[in-house]
C-alpha positions as CSV (number, residue, x, y, z in Angstrom):
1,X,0.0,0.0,0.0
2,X,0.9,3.6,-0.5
3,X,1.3,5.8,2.6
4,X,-2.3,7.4,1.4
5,X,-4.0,3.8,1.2
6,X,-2.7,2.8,4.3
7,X,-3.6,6.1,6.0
8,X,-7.5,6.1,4.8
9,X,-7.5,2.7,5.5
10,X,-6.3,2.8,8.9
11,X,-9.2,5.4,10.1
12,X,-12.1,4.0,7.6
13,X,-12.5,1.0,9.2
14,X,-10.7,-1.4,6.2
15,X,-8.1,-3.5,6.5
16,X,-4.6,-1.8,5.4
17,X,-1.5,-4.1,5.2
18,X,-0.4,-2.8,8.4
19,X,-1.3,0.6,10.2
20,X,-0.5,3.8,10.0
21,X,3.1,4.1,11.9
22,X,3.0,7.8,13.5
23,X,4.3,7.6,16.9
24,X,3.8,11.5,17.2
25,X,5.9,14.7,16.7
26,X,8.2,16.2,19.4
27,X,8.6,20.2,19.9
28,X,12.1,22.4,19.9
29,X,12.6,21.9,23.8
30,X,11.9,17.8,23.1
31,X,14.6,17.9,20.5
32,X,17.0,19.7,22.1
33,X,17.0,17.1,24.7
34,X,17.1,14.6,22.3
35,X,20.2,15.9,20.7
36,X,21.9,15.7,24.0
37,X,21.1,12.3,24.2
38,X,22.2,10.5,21.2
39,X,19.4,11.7,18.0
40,X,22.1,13.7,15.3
41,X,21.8,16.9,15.1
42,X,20.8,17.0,11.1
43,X,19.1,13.9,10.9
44,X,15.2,13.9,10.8
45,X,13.5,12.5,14.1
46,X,11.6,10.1,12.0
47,X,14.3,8.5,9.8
48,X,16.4,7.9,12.7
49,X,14.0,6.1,14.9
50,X,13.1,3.9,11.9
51,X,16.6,3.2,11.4
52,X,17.2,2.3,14.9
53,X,14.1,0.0,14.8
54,X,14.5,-1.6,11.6
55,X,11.5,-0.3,9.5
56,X,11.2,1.4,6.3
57,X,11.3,5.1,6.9
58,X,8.4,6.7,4.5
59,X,8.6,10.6,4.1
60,X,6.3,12.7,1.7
61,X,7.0,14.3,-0.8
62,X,6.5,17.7,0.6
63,X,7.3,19.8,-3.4
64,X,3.6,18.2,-4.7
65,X,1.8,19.4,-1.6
66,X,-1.1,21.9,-1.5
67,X,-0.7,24.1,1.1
68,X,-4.3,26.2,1.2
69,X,-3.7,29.2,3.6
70,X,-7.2,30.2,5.7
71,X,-4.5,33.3,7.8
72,X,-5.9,36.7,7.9
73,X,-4.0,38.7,5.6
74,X,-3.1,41.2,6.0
75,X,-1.5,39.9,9.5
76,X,-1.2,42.9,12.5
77,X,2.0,44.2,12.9
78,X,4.0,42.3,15.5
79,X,5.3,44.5,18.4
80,X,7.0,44.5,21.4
81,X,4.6,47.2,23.4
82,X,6.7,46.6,26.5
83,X,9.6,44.7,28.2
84,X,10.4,44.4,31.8
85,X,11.2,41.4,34.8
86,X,11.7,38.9,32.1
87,X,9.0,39.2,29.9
88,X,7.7,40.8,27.2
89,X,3.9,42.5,26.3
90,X,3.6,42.7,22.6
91,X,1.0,42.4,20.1
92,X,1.2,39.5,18.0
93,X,0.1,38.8,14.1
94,X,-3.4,38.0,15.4
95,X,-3.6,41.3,16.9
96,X,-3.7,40.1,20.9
97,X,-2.4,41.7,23.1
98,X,0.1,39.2,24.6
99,X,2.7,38.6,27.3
100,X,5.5,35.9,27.4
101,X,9.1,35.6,28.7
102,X,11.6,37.2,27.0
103,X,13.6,33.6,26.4
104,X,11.3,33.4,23.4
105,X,10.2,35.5,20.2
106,X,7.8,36.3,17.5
107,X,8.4,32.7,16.0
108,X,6.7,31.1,19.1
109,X,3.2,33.0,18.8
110,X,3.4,32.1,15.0
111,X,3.0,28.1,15.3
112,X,3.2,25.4,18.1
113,X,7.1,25.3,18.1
114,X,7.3,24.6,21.8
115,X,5.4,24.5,24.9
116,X,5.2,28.2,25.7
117,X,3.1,29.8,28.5
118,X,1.5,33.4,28.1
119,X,-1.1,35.6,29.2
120,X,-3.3,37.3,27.6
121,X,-4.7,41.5,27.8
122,X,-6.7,42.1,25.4
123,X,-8.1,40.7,21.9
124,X,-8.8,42.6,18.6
125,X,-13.0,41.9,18.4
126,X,-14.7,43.8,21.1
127,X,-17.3,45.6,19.3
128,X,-19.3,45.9,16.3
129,X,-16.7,48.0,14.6
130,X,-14.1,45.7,15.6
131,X,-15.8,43.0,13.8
132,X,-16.4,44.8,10.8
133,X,-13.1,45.4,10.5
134,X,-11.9,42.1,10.9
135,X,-14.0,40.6,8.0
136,X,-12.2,42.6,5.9
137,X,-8.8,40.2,6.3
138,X,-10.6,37.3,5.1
139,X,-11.3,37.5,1.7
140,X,-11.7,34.1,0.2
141,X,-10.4,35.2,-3.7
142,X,-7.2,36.5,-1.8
143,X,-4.3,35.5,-4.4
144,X,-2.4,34.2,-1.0
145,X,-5.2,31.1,-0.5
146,X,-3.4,28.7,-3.1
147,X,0.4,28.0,-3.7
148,X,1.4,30.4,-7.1
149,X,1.8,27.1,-9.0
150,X,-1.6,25.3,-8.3
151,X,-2.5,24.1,-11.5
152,X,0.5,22.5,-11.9
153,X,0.5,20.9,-8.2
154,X,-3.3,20.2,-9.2
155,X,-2.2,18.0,-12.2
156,X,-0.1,16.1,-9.4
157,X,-2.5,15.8,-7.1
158,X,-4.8,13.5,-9.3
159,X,-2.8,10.7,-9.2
160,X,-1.0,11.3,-5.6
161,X,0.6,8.5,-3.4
162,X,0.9,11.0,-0.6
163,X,-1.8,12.5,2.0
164,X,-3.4,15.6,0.8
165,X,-5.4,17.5,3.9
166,X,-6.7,20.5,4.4
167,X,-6.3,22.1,7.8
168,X,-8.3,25.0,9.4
169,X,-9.6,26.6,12.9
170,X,-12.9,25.4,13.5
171,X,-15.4,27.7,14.7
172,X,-15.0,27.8,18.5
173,X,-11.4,27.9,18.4
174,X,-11.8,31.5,15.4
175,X,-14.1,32.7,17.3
176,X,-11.7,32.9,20.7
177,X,-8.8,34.3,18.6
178,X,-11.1,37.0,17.5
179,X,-12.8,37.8,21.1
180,X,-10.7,36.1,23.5
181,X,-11.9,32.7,25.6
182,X,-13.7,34.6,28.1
183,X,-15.1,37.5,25.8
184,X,-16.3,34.7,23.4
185,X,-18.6,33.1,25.9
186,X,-20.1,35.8,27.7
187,X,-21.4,37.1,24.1
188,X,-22.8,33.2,23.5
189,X,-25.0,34.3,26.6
190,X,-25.7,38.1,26.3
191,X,-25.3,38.4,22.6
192,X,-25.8,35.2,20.6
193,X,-27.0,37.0,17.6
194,X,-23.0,38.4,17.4
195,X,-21.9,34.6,17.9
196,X,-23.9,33.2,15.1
197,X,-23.6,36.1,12.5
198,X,-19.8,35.6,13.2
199,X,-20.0,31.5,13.3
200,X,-21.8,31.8,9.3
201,X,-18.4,34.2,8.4
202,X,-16.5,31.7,9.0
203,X,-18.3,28.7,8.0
204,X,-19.0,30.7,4.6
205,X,-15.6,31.6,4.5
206,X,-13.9,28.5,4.8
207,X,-16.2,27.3,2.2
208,X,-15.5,29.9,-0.4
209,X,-11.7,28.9,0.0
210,X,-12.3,25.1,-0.3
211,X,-14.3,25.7,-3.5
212,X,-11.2,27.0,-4.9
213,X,-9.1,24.1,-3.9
214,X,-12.3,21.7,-5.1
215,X,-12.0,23.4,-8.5
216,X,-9.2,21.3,-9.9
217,X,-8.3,18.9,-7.2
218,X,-9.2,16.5,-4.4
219,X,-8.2,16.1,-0.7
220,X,-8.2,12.8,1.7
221,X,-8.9,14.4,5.0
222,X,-9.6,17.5,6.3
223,X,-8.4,18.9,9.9
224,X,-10.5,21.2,11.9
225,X,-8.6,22.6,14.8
226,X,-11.3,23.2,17.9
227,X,-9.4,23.2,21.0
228,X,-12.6,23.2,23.5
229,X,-12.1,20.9,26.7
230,X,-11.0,20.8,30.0
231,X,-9.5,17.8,32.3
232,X,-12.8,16.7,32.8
233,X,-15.9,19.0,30.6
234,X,-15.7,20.6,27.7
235,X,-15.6,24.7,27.5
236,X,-19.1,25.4,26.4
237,X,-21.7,22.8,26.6
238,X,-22.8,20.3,24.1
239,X,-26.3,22.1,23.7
240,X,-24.3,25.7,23.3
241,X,-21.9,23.5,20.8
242,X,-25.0,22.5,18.6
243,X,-26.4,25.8,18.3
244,X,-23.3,27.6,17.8
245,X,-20.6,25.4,16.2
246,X,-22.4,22.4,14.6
247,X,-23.9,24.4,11.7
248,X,-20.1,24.9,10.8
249,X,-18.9,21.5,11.1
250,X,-22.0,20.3,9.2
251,X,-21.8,22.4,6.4
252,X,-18.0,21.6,5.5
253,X,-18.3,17.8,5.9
254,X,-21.3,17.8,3.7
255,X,-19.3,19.9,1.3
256,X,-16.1,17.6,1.2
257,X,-17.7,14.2,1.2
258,X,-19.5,15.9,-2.1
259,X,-16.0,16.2,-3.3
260,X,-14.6,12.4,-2.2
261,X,-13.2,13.2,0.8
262,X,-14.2,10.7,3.6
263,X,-11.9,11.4,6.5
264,X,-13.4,14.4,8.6
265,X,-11.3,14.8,11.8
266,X,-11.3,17.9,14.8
267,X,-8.3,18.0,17.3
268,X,-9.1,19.3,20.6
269,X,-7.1,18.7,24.1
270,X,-8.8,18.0,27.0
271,X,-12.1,15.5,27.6
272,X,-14.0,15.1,24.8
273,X,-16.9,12.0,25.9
274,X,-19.3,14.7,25.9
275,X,-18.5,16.3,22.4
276,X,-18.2,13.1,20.4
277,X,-22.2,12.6,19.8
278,X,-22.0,16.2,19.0
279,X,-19.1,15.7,16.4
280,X,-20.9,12.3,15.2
281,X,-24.2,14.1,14.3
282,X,-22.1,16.7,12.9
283,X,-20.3,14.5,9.6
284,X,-17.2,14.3,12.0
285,X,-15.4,10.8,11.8
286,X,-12.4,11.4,13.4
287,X,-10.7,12.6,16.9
288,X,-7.6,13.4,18.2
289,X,-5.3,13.7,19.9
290,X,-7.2,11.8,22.9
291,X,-5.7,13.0,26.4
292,X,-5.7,10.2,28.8
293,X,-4.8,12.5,31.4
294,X,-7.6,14.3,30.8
295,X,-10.3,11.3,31.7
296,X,-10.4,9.7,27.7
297,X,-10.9,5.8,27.2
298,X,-10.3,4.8,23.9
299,X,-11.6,1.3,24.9
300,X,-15.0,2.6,26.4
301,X,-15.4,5.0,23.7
302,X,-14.9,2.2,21.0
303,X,-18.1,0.6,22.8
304,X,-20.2,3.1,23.1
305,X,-19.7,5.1,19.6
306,X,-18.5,2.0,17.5
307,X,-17.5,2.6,13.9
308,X,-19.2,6.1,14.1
309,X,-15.9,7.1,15.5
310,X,-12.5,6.4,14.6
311,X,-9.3,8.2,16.7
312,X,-5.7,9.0,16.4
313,X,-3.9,9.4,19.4
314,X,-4.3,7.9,22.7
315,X,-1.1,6.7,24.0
316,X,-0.8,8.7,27.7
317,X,2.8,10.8,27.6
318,X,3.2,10.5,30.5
319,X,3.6,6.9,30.5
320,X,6.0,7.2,27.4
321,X,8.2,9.6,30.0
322,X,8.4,6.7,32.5
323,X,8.8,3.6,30.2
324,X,8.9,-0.3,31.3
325,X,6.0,-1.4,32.8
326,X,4.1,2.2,32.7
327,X,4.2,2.2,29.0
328,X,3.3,-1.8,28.3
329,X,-0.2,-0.7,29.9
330,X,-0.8,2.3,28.2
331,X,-0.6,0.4,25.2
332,X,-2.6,-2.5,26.0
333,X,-5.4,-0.4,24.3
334,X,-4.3,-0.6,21.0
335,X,-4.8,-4.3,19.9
336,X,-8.3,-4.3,20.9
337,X,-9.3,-1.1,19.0
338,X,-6.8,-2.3,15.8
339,X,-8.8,-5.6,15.7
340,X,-11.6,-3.4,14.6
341,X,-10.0,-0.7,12.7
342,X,-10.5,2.9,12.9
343,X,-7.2,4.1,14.6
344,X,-4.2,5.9,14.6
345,X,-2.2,5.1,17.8
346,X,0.2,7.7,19.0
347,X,1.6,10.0,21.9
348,X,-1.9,12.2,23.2
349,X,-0.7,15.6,22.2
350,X,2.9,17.1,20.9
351,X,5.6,14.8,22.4
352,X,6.6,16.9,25.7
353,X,10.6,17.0,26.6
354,X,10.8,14.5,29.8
355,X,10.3,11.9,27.2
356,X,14.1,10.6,26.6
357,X,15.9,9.9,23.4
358,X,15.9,6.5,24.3
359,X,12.3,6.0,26.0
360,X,10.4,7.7,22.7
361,X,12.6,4.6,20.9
362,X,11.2,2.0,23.2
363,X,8.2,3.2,22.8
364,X,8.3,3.7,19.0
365,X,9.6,-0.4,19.0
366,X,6.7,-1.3,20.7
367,X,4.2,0.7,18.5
368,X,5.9,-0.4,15.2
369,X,5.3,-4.2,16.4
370,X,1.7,-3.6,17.4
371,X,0.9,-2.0,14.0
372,X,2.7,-4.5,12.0
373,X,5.6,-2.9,10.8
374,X,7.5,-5.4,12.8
């Protein structure tokens, strides 16, 4: 199988010649460590655990990719507003008002490089005006939305061996970088008018732009990002969910199943039991990355959801960091829920750095034998 039949058939429910081998991607901090300990510094993570295990390293081709951008543009002006005690207030691309220690920069607020604390003072949506200013970064014929060469990459993409995706913010998780957490759900109760009229921007926006990829070529999965849970409850509840974030989810699995994509899958921390029927009725077919700290059971929710539900993830971090016996039973999971199908098995989250060089290898061993890679 190619790396894309193996990956729609691991989370479809068929039967791929062995699963998907993604033990999970570590952050700056987690190689840094790593480099201390034995991985070379200009050697990819990935090719040197495979070599170290024995298995055939696969890496995409990266030059035939579609990348589909869904950023504001124009960004906000990043700037450092203020910098005292070891940290600085700035305002980042987004255009929060944001504080972090100075041991990091600009790069940090741009993508998940590493685990980075900060503290937010304020968020660029607050009023009407606000709002209608923002819309005006979104327009969905923006030349930035598709790579200069797309018909060319298009003309690859029809006969592709590698994953094609499309990732994007979900609705919950836009909204909150536009109001801010807190701001976001005192409007779902005093002014859920603003919520929804903001909810069908984005769902109509996100829409436009995929019927410009959908023009001339095809995806296999689509990634929502929706950070929305806690340890033990999600951030809003499942009824406030439907009314305000389903619509969203609904209307862009509809629109990619219409276009042969079957893999619909939303990352979000924390525990999701409650969200999943939401999801489910929703078009969504896929979770991740399953926090087992946060209360998830991959076992029990195999039971209760069945094949309505497949997962990638799962595997606690914290028992990767310890190793030996630790690990062997946060991985007892896994046959059971491979004997059915419909999962990815990997580290719950980005791989922190108290995982060791040599305990993300002996864990890596173990997962390449349970998926059949060895």
């Amino acid at each position: 199988m190619t790396t894309r039949e193996r990956f729609i058939a691991s989370l479809n429910f068929s039967k791929p010649d062995k699963f998907c081998f993604m033990p999970g991607g570590p952050r700056e901090s987690t190689l840094k460590r790593w480099h201390s300990e034995g991985l070379p510094e200009n050697q990819d993570y990935m090719e040197a655990v495979c070599n170290i295990i024995g298995i055939e390293y696969e890496k995409q081709d990266a030059s035939k990719y579609i990348s589909v951008s869904f950023r504001m543009n124009p960004m906000f002006e990043e700037k450092i507003i203020e910098h005292k005690d070891g940290h600085y207030i700035v305002q980042d691309w987004m255009g929060a008002i944001v504080e972090i220690s100075d041991q990091y920069d600009f790069t940090y607020l741009r993508s998940a490089k590493d685990f980075v604390t900060r503290k937010w003072y304020k968020f660029p949506v607050e009023t009407r005006k606000d709002w209608e200013e923002m819309k005006k970064r979104y327009n969905p014929d923006d030349p930035i939305r598709l790579p200069e060469n797309f018909d060319k990459l298009a003309e690859f993409n029809k006969n592709r061996t590698w994953i094609q995706s499309l990732y994007f913010a979900g609705p919950f998780w836009q909204l909150r970088e536009w109001c801010g957490f807190e701001g976001l759900c005192m409007l779902m109760v005093e002014d859920p008018a603003f919520v929804e009229e903001m909810a069908v921007f984005w769902k109509d926006f996100v829409l436009a732009v995929m019927e410009r990829f959908f023009e001339k070529a095809t995806c296999d999965h689509i990634l929502i990002s929706e950070d929305m849970a806690y340890k033990e409850k999600s951030m809003i509840s499942p009824q406030m969910a439907r009314k305000f974030l389903a619509p969203c989810w609904k209307a862009w699995s509809e629109r990619v199943r219409r276009a042969g994509c079957t893999l619909i899958e939303i990352d979000s921390d924390g525990y999701i039991g409650e969200l999943i029927p939401v999801w489910i009725e929703s078009g969504v077919n896929i979770c991740s990355p399953i926090e087992i700290a946060a209360g998830n059971d991959l076992v029990e929710y195999r039971k209760k959801f069945g094949r309505n539900m497949a997962y990638r993830g799962g595997v606690d971090k914290r028992a990767i960091a310890k190793g030996g016996k630790a690990l062997q039973e946060a991985m007892e999971f896994i046959p059971h829920l491979l004997e059915d199908g419909g999962c990815i098995p990997s580290c719950d989250h980005g791989v922190p750095p108290d995982i060791s060089w040599q305990n993300f290898i002996e864990y890596s061993r173990q997962l390449a034998k349970m998926t059949g890679w060895l």
